[in-house]
N, C-alpha and C positions, 0 to 999 in steps of 0.2 A: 655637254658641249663636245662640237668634235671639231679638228682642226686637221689641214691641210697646208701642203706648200706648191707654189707656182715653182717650176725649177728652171734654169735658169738655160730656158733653150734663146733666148736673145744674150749673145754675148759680143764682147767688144774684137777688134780684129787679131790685137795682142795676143790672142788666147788662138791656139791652133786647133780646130775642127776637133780632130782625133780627140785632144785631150778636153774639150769641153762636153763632149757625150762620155767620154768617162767620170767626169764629176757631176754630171746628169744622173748616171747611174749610182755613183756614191751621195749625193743629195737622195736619193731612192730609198738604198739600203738604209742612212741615218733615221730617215725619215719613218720609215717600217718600223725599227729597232726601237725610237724613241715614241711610240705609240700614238703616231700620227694616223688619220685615219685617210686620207687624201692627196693627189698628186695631179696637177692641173698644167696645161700648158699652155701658151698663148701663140697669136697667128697672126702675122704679115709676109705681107712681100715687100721685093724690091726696096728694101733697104738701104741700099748704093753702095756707097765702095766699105765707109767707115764701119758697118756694125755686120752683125751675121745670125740669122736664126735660122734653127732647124724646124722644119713643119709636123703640129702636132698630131695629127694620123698617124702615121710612120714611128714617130718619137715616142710617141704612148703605144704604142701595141709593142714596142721592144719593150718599154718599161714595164707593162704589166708585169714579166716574164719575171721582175725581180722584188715583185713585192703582189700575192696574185689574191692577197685576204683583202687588198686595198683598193677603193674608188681610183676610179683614172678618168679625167676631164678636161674637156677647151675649155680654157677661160682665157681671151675667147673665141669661135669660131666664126669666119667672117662670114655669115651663111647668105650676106645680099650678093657675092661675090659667086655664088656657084648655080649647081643645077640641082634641085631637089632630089632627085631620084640618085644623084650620086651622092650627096650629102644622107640621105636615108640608107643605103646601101654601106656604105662607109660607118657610119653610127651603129647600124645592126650590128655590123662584124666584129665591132669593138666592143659591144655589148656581150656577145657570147664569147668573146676571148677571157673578156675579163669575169664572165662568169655570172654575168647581172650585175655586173658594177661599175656599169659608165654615165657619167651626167655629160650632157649633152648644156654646153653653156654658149648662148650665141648669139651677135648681135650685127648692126647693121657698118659698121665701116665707116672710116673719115676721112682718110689718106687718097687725097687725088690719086696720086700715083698708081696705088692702087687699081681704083675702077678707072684709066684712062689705060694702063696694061691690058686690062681684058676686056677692053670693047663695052664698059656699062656707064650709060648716063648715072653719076652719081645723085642727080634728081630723083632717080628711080628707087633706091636704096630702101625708104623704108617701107614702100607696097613691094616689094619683091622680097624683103623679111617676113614679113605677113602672110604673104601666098605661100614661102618655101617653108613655114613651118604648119602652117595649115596642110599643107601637101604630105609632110614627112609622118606626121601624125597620122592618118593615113594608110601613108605608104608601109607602116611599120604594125598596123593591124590588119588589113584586108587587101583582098585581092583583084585583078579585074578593073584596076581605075581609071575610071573617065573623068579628064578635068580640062576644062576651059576655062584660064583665068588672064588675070592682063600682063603676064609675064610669062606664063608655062601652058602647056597643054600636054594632056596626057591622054592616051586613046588606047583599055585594054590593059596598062601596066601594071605587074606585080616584083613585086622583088623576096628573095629568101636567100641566105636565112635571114628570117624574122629576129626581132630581137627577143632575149630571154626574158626580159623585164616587159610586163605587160599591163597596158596599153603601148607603153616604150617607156626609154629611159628619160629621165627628168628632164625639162628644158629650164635653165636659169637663164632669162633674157637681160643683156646688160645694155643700158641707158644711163647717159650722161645728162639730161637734161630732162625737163619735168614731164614733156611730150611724151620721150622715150620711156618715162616710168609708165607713164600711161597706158602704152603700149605693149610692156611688159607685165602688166595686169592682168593684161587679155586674151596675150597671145600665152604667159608661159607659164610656168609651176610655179616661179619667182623671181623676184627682181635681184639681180647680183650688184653689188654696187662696187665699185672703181676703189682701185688703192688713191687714189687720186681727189675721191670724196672728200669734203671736211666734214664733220659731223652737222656742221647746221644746215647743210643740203641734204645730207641723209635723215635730219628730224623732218624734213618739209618734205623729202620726198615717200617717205613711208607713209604720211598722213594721203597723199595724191594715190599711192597705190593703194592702199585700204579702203578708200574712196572710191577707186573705180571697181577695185572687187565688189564691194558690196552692191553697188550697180548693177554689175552684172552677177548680182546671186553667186558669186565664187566666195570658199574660204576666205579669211586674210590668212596668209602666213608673214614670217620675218622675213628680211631678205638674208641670203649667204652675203655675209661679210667677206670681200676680198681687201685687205688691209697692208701696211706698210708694215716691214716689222725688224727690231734688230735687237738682242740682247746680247751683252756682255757681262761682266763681272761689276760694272758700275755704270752710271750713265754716260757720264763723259767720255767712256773708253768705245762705248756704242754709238756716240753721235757723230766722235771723230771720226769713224769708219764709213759713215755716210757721205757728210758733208758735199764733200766736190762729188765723188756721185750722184748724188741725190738731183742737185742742183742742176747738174748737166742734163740729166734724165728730164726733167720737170719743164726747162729752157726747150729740150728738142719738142717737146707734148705743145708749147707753145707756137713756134715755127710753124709744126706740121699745121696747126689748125684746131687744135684736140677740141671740140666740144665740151661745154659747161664752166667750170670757174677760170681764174686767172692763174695761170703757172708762171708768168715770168717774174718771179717774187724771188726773196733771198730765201736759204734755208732755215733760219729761226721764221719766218714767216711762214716757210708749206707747210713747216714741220706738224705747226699746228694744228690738232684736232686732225692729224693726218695718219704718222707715224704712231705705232706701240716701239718703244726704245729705251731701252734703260737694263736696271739690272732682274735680276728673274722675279724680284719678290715686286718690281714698281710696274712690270709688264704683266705679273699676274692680278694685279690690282687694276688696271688698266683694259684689261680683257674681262676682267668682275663688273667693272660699271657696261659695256658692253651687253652681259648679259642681264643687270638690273634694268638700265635705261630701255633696250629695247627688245627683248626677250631673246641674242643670238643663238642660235644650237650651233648654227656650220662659221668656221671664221679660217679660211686661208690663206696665206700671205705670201708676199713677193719678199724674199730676205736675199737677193743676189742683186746687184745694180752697174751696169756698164763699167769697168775700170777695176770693180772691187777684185783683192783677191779671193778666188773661190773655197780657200782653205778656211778662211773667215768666214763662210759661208758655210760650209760645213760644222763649225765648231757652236755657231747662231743654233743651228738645229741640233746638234745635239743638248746643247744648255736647255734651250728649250723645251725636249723630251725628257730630260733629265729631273730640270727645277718645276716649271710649268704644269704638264700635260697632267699629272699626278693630281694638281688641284683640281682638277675640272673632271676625273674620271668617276 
């Protein structure tokens, strides 16, 4: 089993610029130290006034720099939002920085805001996933490309450097709903599922992906777990540290539009079947049935939430490296 952490490039406004890429970068170190194997970021725009993220290109290619034995990854990358050839280009480059150790995790977008900033019908969203990773695939083996499709065209193009990882580096495709499983069947190396998941849409949706693999003659593999996660010295000292976090996070997923289950629920309610939280020995028993129920290898987590302090955050990961990682090595 290997584990990873989302770090915490969306932070609340409280927190000054400066000093939240500095606990980016000590979320790094902890995470190295405590024998994590992965460091994942995530991608929005236009956020408005109240909240603030750093974008994961830029944010990961600093971060390699502090941890370089370690995977660095979008979780996730909004790839219906860009241009293929920049997105391939951009992915190579992080591929050889980091030395063959970039996953490439990306999915199609939800946030109006979003595709109404850069000029795309969000209609368009999941045939212009489909073509830009068809494309990057591609892009990232050969040279000289001709491609007319219903979103891009290419006449001639190559790009270098190449990535190191060949054919390229993994694609984890993330879907919210049983369509988008489907679709990540097809198009990608694996389906990533949502911290946002309960487990009874992740048992229904792994049976849909397995399903469409074997259709289409593809391996099944597991999906990468992206999970909720928080340990402390007991449970209740862990759940406190959520609570109104959590809750707030979960209410905005709603508002926005988020695709797939219900978020406007209390916190004993998401909690469920959602969150790993408690003390080290009930969160390693907890990640045990994970790997019994459905065979995990990769399981990364989101352990920072809007409001929290980041020192708490820091201290999650280390417990974590500390009591945890040990069981599963």
């Amino acid at each position: 089993m290997k584990f990873g952490i989302q770090i915490n490039g969306h932070f609340s406004t409280d927190l000054k610029p400066a000093d939240a890429f500095d606990y980016a970068v000590k979320q790094v170190r902890a995470a190295r130290d405590g024998g994590f194997d992965g460091i994942f970021a995530a991608h929005h725009y236009a956020l408005g006034m109240g909240e603030n993220m750093f974008q994961p290109i830029p944010l990961l290619a600093r971060l390699a720099a502090e941890a370089p034995e370690m995977t660095m990854g979008t979780a996730i990358y909004l790839l219906s939002l860009h241009n293929p050839v920049e997105a391939a280009e951009l992915s190579a480059t992080l591929d050889v920085m980091t030395g063959g150790k970039f996953v490439f995790g990306v999915g199609q977008g939800y946030r109006d805001v979003e595709f109404t900033s850069f000029g795309i019908p969000r209609g368009n969203r999941g045939g212009r996933l489909d073509e830009a990773v068809a494309m990057i695939r591609k892009l990232w083996v050969e040279d000289d490309i001709d491609w007319k499709g219903d979103h891009f065209t290419l006449d001639g193009v190559s790009i270098n450097p190449k990535p190191i990882q060949q054919p390229g580096p993994p694609i984890w495709v993330g879907g919210d709903t049983l369509r988008s499983v489907r679709r990540a069947a097809r198009i990608g190396d694996a389906w990533m599922t949502s911290p946002r998941h309960s487990k009874g849409f992740i048992r229904e949706a792994i049976q849909v992906f397995n399903q469409r693999r074997e259709a289409l003659e593809l391996p099944a593999a597991p999906p990468v777990f992206f999970r909720e996660l928080f340990v402390a010295d007991n449970r209740e000292e862990a759940e406190q540290e959520l609570v109104e976090c959590f809750e707030r996070l979960y209410h905005m997923y709603h508002r926005e539009g988020q695709p797939g289950e219900r978020y406007d629920r209390t916190f004993e309610e998401l909690k469920e079947d959602r969150i790993i939280v408690g003390s080290p020995q009930e969160v390693t028993e907890e990640i045990q049935s994970y790997q019994d129920e459905f065979g995990a290898e990769y399981m990364f987590f989101r352990v920072y939430y809007l409001g929290m302090d980041p020192e708490k955050t820091l201290q999650c990961i280390k417990l974590f490296g500390k009591e945890v990682v040990p069981h599963f090595s």
